[in-house]
Backbone as ProteinMPNN parsed JSONL, in Angstrom:
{"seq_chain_A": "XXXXXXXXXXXXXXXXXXXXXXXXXXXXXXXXXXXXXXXXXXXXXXXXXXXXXXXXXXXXXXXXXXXXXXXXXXXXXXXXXXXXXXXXXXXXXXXXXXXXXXXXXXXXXXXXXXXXXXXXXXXXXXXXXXXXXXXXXXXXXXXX", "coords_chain_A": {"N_chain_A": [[-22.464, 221.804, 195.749], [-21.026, 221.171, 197.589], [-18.408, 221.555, 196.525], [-18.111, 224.263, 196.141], [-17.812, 224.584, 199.167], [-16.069, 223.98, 199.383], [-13.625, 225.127, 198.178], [-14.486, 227.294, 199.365], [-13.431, 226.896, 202.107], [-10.686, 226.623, 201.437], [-10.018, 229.205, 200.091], [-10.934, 230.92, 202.677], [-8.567, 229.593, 204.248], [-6.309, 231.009, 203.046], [-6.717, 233.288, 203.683], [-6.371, 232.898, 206.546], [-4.235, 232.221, 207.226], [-2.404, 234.024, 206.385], [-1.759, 235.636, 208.862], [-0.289, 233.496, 210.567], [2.13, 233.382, 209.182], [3.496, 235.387, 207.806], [3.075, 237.716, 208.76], [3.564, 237.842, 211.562], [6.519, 238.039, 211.387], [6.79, 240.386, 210.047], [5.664, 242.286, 211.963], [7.665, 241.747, 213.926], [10.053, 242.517, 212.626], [9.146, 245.185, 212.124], [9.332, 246.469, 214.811], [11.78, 245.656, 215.412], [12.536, 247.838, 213.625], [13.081, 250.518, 214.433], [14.259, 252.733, 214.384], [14.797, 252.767, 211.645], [13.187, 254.954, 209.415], [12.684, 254.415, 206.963], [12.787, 251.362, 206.297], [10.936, 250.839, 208.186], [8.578, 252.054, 206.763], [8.465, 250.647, 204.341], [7.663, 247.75, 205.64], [5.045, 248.592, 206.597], [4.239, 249.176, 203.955], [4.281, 246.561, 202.679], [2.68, 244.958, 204.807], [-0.123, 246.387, 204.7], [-0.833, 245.283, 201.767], [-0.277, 242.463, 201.871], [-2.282, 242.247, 203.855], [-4.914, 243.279, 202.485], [-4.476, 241.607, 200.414], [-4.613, 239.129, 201.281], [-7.245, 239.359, 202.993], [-8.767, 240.014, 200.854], [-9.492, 237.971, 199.437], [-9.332, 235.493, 201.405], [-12.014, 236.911, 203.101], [-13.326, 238.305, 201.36], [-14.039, 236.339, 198.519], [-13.793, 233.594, 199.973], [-15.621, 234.124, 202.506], [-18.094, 235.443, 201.679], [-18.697, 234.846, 199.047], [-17.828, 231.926, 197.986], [-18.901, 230.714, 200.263], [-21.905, 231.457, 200.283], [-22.69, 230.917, 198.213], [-22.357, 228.193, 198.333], [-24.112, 227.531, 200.34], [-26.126, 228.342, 199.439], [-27.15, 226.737, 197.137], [-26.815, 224.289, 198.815], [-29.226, 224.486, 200.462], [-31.713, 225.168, 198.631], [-31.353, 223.13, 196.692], [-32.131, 221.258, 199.125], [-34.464, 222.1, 199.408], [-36.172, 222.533, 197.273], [-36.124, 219.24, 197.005], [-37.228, 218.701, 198.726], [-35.949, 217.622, 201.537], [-35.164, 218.683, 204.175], [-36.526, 220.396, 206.32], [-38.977, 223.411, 205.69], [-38.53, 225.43, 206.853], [-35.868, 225.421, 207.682], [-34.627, 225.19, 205.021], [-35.501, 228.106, 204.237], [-34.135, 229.53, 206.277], [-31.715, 229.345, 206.243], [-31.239, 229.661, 203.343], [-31.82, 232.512, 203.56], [-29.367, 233.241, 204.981], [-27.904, 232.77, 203.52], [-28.127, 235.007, 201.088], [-27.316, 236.889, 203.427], [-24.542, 236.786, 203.507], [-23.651, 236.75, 200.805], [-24.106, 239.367, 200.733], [-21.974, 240.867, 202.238], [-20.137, 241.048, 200.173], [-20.178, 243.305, 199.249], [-19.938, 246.339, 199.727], [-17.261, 245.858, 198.838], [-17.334, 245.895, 196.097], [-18.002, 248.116, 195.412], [-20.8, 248.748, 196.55], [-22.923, 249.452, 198.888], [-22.641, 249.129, 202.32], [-24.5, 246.826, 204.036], [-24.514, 244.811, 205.279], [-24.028, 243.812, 208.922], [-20.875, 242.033, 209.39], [-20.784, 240.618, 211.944], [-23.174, 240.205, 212.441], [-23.99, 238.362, 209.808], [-21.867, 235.668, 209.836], [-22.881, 235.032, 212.402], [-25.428, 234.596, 212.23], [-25.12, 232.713, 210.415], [-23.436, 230.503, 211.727], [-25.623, 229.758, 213.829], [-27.609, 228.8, 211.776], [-26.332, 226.479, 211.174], [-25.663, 225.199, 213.752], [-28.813, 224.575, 214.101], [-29.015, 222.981, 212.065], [-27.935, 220.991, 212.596], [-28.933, 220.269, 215.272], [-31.676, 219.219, 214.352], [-31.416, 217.593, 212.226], [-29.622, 215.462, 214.353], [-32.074, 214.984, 215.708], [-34.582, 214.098, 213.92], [-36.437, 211.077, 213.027], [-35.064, 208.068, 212.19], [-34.38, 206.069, 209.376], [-34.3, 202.361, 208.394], [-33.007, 200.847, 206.455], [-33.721, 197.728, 204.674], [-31.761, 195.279, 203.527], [-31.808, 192.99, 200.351]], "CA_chain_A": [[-22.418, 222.378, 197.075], [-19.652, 220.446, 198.098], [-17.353, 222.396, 195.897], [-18.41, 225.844, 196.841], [-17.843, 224.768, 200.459], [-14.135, 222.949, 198.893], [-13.322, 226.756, 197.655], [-14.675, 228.481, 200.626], [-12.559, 226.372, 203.146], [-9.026, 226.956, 200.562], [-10.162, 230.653, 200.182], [-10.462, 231.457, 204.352], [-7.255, 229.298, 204.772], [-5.322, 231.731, 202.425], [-6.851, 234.56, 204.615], [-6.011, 232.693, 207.849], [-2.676, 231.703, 206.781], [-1.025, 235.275, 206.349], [-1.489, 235.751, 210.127], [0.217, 232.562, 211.2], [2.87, 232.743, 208.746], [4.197, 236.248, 207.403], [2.388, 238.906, 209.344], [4.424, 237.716, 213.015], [7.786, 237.944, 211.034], [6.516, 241.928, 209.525], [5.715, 242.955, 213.193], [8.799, 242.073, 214.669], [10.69, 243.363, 211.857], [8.901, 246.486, 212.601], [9.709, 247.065, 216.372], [13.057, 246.158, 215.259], [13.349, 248.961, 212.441], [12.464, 251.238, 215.236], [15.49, 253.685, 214.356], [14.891, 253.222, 210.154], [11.975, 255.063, 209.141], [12.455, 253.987, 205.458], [12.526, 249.858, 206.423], [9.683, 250.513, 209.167], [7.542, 252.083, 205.57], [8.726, 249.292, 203.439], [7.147, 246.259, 205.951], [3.653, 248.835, 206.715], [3.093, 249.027, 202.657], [4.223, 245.131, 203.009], [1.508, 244.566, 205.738], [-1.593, 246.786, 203.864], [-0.447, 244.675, 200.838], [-0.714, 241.28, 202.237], [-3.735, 242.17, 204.44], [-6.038, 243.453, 201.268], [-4.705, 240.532, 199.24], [-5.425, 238.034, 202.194], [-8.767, 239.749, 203.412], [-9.574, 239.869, 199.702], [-9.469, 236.144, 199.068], [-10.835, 234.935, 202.441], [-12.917, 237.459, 203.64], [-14.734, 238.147, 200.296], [-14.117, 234.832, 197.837], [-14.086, 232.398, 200.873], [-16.577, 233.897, 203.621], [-18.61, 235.853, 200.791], [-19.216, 234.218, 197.731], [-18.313, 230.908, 197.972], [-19.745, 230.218, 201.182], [-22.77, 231.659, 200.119], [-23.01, 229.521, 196.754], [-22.698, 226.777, 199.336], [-25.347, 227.663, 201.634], [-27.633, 228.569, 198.348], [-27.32, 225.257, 196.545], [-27.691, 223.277, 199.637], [-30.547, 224.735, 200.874], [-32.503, 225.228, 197.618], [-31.588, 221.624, 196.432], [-33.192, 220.541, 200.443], [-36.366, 222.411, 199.653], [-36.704, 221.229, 195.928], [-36.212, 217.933, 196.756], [-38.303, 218.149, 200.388], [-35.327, 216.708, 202.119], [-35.033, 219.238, 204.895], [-37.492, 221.708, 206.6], [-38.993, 224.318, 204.523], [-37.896, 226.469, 207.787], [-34.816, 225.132, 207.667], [-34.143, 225.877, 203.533], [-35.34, 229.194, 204.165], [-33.309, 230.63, 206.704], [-30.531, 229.082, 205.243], [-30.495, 230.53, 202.276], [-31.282, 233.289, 204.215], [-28.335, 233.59, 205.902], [-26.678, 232.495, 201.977], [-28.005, 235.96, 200.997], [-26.389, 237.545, 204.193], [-23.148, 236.255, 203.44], [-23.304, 237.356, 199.494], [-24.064, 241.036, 200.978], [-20.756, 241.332, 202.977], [-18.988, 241.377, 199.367], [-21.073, 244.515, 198.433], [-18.526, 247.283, 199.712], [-15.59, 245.497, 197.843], [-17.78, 245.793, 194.589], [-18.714, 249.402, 195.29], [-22.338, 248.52, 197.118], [-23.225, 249.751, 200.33], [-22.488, 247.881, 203.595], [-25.801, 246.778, 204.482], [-25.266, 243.594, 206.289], [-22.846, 243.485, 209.404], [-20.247, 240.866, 209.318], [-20.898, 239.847, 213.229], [-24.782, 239.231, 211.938], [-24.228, 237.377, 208.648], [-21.552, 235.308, 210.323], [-23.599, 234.419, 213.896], [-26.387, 234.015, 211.324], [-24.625, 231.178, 209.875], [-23.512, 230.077, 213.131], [-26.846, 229.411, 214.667], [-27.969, 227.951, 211.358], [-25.269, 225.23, 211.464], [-26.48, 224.619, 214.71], [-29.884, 224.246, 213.959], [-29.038, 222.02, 211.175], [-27.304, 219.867, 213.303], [-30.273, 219.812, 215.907], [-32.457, 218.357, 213.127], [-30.381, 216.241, 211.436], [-29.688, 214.809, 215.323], [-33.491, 214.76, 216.141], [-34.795, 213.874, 212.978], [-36.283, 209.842, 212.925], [-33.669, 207.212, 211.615], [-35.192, 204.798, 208.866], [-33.371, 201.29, 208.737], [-32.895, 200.121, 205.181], [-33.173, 196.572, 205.078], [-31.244, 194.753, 202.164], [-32.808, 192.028, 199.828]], "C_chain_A": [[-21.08, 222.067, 197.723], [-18.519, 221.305, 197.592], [-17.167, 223.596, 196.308], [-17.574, 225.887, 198.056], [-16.25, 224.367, 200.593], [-13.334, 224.442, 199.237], [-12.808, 227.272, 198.675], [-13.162, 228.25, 201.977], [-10.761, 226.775, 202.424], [-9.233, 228.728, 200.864], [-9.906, 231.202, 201.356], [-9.25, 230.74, 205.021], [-6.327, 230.136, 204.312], [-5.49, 232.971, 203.264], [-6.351, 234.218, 206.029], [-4.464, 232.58, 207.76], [-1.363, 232.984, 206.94], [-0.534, 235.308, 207.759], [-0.748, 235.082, 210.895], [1.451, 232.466, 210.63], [3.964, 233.983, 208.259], [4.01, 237.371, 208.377], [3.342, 239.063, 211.261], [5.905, 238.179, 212.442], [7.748, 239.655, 210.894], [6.625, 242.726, 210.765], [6.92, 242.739, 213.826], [9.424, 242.415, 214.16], [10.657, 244.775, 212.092], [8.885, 247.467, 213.512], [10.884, 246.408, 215.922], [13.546, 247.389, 214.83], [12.757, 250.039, 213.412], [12.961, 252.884, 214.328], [15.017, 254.31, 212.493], [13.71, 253.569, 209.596], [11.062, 254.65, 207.515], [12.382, 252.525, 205.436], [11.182, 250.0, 207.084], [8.385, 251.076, 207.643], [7.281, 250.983, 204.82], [7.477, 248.015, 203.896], [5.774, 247.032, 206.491], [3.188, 248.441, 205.205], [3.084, 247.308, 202.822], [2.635, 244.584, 203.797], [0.097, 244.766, 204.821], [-1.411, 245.994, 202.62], [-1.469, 243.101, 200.728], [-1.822, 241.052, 202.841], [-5.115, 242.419, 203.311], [-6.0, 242.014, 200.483], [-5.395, 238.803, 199.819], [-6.93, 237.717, 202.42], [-9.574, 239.494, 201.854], [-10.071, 238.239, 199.424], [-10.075, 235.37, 200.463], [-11.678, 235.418, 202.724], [-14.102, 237.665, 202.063], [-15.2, 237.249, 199.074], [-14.627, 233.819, 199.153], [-15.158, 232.626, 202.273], [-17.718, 234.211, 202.139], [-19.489, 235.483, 199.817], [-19.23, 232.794, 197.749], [-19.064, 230.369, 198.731], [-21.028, 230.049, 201.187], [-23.478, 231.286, 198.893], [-23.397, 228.0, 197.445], [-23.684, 226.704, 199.965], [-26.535, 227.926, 200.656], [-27.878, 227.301, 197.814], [-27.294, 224.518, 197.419], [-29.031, 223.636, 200.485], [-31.783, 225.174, 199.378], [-32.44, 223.841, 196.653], [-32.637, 220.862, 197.919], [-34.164, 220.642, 199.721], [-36.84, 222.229, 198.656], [-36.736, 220.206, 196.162], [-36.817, 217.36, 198.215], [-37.312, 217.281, 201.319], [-34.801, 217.618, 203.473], [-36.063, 219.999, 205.026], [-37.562, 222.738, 205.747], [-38.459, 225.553, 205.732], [-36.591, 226.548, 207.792], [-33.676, 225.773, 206.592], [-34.173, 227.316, 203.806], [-34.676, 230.161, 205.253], [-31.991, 230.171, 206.345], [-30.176, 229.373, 204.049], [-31.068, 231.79, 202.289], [-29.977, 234.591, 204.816], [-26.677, 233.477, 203.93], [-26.906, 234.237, 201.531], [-27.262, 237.367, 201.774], [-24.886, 237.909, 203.709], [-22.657, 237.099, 202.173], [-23.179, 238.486, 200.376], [-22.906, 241.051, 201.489], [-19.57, 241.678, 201.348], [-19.79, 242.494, 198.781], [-19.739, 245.968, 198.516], [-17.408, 247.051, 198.989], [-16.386, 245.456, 196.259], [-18.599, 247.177, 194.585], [-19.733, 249.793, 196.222], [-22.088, 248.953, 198.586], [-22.649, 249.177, 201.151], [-24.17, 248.007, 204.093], [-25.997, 245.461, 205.844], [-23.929, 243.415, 206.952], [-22.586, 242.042, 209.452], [-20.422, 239.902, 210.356], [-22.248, 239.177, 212.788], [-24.629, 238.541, 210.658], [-23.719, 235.644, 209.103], [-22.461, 234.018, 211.543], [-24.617, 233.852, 213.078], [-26.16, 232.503, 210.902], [-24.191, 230.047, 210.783], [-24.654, 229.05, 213.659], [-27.641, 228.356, 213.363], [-27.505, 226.64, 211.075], [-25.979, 224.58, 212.483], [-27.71, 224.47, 214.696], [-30.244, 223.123, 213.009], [-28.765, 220.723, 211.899], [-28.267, 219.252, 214.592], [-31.059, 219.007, 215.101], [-31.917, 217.492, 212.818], [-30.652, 214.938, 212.707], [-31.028, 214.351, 215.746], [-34.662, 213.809, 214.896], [-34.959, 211.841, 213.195], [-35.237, 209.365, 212.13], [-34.665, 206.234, 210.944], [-33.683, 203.907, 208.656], [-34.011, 200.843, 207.358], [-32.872, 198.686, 204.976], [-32.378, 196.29, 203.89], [-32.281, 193.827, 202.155], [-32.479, 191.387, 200.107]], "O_chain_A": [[-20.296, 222.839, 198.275], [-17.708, 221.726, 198.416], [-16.11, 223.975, 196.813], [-16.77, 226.8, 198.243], [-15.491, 224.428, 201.561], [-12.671, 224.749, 200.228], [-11.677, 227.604, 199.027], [-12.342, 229.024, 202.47], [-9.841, 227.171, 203.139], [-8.637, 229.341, 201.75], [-8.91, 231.917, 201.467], [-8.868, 231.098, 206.135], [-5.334, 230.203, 205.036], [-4.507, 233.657, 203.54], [-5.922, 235.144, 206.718], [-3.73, 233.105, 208.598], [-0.192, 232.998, 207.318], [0.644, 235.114, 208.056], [-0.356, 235.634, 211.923], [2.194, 231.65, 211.175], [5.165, 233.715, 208.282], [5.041, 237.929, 208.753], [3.601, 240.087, 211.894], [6.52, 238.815, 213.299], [8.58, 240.284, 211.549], [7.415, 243.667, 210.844], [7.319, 243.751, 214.402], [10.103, 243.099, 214.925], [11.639, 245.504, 212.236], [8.632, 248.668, 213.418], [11.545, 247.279, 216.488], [14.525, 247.988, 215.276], [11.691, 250.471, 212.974], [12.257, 253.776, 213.856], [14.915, 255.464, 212.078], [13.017, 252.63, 209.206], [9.906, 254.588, 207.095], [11.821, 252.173, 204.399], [10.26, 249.334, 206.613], [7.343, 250.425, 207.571], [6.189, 250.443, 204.641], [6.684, 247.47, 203.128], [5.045, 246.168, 206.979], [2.219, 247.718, 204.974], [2.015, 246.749, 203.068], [1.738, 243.933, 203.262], [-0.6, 243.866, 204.353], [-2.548, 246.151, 202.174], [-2.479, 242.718, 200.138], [-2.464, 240.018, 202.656], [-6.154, 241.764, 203.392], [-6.972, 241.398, 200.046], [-6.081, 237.906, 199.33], [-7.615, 236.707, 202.257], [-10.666, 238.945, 201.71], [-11.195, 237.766, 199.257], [-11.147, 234.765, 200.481], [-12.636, 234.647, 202.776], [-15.252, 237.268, 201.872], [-16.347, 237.277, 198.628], [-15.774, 233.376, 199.212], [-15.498, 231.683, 202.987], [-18.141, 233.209, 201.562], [-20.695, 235.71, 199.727], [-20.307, 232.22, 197.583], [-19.917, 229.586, 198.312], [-21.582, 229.086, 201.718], [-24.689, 231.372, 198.687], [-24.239, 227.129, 197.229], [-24.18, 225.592, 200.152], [-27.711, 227.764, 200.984], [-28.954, 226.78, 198.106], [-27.913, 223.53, 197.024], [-29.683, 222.782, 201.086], [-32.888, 225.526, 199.792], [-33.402, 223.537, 195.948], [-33.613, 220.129, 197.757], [-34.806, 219.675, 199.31], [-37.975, 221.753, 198.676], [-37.606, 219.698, 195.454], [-36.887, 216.222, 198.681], [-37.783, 216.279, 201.856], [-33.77, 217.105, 203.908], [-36.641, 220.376, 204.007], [-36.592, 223.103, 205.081], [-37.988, 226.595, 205.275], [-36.056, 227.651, 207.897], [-32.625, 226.388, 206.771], [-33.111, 227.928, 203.691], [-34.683, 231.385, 205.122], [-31.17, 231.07, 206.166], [-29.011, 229.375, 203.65], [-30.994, 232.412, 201.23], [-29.787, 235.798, 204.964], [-25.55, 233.815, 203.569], [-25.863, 234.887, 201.613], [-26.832, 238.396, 201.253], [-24.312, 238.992, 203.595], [-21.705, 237.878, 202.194], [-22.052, 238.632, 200.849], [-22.413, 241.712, 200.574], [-18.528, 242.331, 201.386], [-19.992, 242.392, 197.571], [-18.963, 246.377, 197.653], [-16.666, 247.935, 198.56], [-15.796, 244.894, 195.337], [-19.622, 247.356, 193.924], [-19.726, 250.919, 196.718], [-21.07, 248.727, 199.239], [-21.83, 248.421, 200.628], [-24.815, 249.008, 204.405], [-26.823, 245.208, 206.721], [-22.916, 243.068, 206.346], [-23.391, 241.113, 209.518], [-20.327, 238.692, 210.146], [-22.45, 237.963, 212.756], [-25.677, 237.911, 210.519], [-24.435, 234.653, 208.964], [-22.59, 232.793, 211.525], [-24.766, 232.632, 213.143], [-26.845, 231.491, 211.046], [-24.523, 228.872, 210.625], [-24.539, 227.837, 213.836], [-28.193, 227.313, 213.714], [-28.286, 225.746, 210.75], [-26.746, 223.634, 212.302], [-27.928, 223.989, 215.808], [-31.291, 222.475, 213.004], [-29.334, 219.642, 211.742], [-28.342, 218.053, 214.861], [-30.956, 217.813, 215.385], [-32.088, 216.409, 213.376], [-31.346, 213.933, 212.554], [-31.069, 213.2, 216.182], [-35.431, 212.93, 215.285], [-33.942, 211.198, 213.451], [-34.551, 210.12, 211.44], [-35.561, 205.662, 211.564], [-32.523, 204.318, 208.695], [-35.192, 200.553, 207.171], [-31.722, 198.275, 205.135], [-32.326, 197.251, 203.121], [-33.174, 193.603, 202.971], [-32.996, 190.288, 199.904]]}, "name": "protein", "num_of_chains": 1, "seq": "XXXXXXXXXXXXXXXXXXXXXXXXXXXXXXXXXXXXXXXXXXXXXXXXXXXXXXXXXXXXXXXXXXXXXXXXXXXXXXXXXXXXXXXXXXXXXXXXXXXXXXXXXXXXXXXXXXXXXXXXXXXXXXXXXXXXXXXXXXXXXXXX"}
């Protein structure tokens, strides 16, 4: 689980990353090249380039798949091993099946599940995890 969630976090930094790092430099390039209509083409294919190869890798490796490897193997290890709510496991991996669906269009498949609801989905189950967890009695281990 841990790994998945290793991935996921590298994967949506490579998608967050273009924006902060190449994508500011492309746009002002591009209200510079006001005048050259053959530089202002150059840094759009540039842009659709970097945005597919970005979006590809965070949006459908790192929100997508791994996330949703993450959210399957920790909630189906909980509820095998009774260590979380069986309410808990199941909208959590839930919300793991959500997540897979968003990579369906990039593999041909429908769009079936919007990104704002898979997302908020995951959202709210974070926070619900974290209610529990917080609420949840505390046992006190003694030593021997």
């Amino acid at each position: 689980m841990a790994a998945f969630a290793l991935l996921s976090a590298l994967a949506r930094a490579i998608g967050i990353l273009r924006w902060l790092t190449v994508m500011p430099m492309l746009a002002t390039g591009h209200a510079g090249a006001a005048t050259d209509p053959a530089i202002r083409q150059q840094i759009e294919w540039l842009f659709r380039s970097l945005t597919a190869y970005g979006g590809g890798i965070g949006e459908v490796l790192g929100v997508s798949l791994l996330m949703a490897a993450s959210m399957a193997t920790l909630t189906i290890a909980g509820a095998l091993r009774k260590s979380m709510p069986l309410w808990l496991a199941a909208t959590g991996a839930l919300c793991a099946v959500m997540l897979s669906a968003l990579s369906l269009p990039t593999l041909g498949g429908p769009e079936i599940v919007p990104v704002a609801a898979a997302v908020s989905s995951l959202s709210l189950w974070l926070i619900a995890a974290a209610v529990w967890v917080l609420r949840r009695p505390r046992t006190v281990s003694r030593g021997p």
